[in-house]
C-alpha positions in Angstrom: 12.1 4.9 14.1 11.3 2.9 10.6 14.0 2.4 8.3 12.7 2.6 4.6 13.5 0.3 1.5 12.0 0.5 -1.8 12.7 -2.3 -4.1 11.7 -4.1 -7.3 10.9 -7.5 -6.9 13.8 -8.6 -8.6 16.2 -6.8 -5.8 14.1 -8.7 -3.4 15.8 -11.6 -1.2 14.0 -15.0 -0.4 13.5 -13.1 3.1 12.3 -9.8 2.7 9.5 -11.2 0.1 8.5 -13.8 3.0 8.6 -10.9 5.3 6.6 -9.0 3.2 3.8 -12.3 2.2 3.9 -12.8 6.0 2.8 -9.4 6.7 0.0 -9.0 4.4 -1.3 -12.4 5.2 -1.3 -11.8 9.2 -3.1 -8.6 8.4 -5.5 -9.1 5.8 -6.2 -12.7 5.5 -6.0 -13.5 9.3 -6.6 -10.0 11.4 -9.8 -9.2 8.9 -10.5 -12.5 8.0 -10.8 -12.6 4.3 -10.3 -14.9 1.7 -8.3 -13.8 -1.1 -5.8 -14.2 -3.9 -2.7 -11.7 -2.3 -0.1 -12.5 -4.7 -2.0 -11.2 -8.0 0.9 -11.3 -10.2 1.2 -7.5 -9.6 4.3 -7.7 -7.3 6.1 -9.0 -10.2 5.0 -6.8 -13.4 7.3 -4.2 -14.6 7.9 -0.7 -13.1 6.4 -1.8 -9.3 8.1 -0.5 -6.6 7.8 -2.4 -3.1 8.1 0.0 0.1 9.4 -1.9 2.9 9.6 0.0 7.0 11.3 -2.2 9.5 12.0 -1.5 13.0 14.4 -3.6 14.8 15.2 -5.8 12.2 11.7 -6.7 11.4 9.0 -5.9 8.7 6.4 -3.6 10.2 5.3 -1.5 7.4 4.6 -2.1 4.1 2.9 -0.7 0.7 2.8 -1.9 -3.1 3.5 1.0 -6.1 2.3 0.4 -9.4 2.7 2.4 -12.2 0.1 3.8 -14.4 -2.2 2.4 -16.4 -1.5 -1.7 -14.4 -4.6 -1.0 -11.8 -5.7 2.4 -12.4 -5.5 5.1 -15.1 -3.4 6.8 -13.0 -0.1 5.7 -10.3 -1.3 4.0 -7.4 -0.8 2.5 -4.3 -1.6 -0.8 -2.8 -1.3 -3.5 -0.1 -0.7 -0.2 2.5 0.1 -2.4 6.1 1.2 -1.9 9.3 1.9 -4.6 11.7 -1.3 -4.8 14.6 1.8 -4.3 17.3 2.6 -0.6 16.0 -0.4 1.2 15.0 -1.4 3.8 17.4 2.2 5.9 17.0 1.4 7.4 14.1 3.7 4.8 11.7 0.9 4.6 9.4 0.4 8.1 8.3 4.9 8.0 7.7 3.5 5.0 4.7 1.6 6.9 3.4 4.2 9.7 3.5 6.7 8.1 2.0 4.6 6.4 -0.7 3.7 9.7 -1.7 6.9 10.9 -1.8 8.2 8.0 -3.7 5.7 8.1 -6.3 6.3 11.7 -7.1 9.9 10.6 -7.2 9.4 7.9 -9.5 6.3 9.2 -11.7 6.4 13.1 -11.2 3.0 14.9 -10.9 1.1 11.9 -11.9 -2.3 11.6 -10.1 -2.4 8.4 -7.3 -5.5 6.6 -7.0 -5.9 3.8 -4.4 -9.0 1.4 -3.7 -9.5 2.4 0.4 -10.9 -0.3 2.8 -14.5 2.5 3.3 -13.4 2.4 7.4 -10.1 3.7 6.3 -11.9 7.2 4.3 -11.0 9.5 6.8 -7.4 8.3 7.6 -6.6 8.7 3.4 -8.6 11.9 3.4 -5.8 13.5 5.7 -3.1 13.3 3.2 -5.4 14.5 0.1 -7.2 11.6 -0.8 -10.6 12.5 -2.2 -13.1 9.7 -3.2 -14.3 9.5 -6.4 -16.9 6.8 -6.3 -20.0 5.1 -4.5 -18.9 2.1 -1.8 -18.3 -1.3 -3.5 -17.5 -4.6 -1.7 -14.0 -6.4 -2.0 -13.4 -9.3 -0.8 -16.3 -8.7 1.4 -14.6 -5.6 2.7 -16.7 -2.1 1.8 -14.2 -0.4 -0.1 -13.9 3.0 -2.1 -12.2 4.4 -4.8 -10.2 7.5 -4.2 -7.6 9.8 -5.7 -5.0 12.4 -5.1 -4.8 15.2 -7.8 -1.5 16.0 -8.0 -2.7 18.9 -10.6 
């Protein structure tokens, strides 16, 4: 069972944002290996929410809310993580869950938009997720764009 925190950087301790730089890096630098600038001065900007999931003690699940109008028109959701040693129980769907629910908390009936590794489509498409444009490479990942009209 994942215990949830949801933080600004500024609540963060020394250890929960090396938890969290640790995560991403294991996963998306090392796991898919891809070069690129993680910390994009995003965690830091005003109004974005850090979604934290440990089990045991230790990060396992993570995701990035911004608010509107700092990488899309609308709220979105980033840097969505789960450790390699959990996936298959279904952790990864609770994210997305409670980002959701958290940004309907924070920025109520506000459309989310999130930039989807293309593989992923299908997994975003079963909580709403639509996409709203063509493929487009990131970081030498085939990403696309897609949105949940909260409307």
């Amino acid at each position: 069972m994942l215990t949830w925190q949801l933080c600004n950087f500024d609540a963060l301790s020394a250890r929960h944002w090396h938890d969290i730089v640790r995560l991403r890096m294991e996963v998306f630098v090392v796991e898919q290996n891809c070069v690129y600038q993680d910390v994009d001065g995003h965690d830091v900007m005003h109004g974005v929410r850090h979604l934290m999931g440990t089990e045991n003690g230790q990060l396992v699940a993570y995701a990035r809310l911004l608010p509107p109008g700092l990488t899309y028109d609308n709220v979105s959701i980033g840097r969505i993580v789960t450790k390699s040693s959990i996936r298959g129980r279904g952790l990864g769907h609770q994210l997305v869950g409670q980002a959701l629910s958290l940004c309907e908390d924070l920025w109520p009936g506000v459309n989310v938009e999130i930039g989807a590794q293309e593989h992923l489509q299908d997994f975003y498409a079963s909580h709403g997720f639509v996409a709203f444009s063509e493929p487009y490479l990131e970081d030498g990942i085939p990403h696309v764009d897609m949105r949940l009209d909260k409307a």
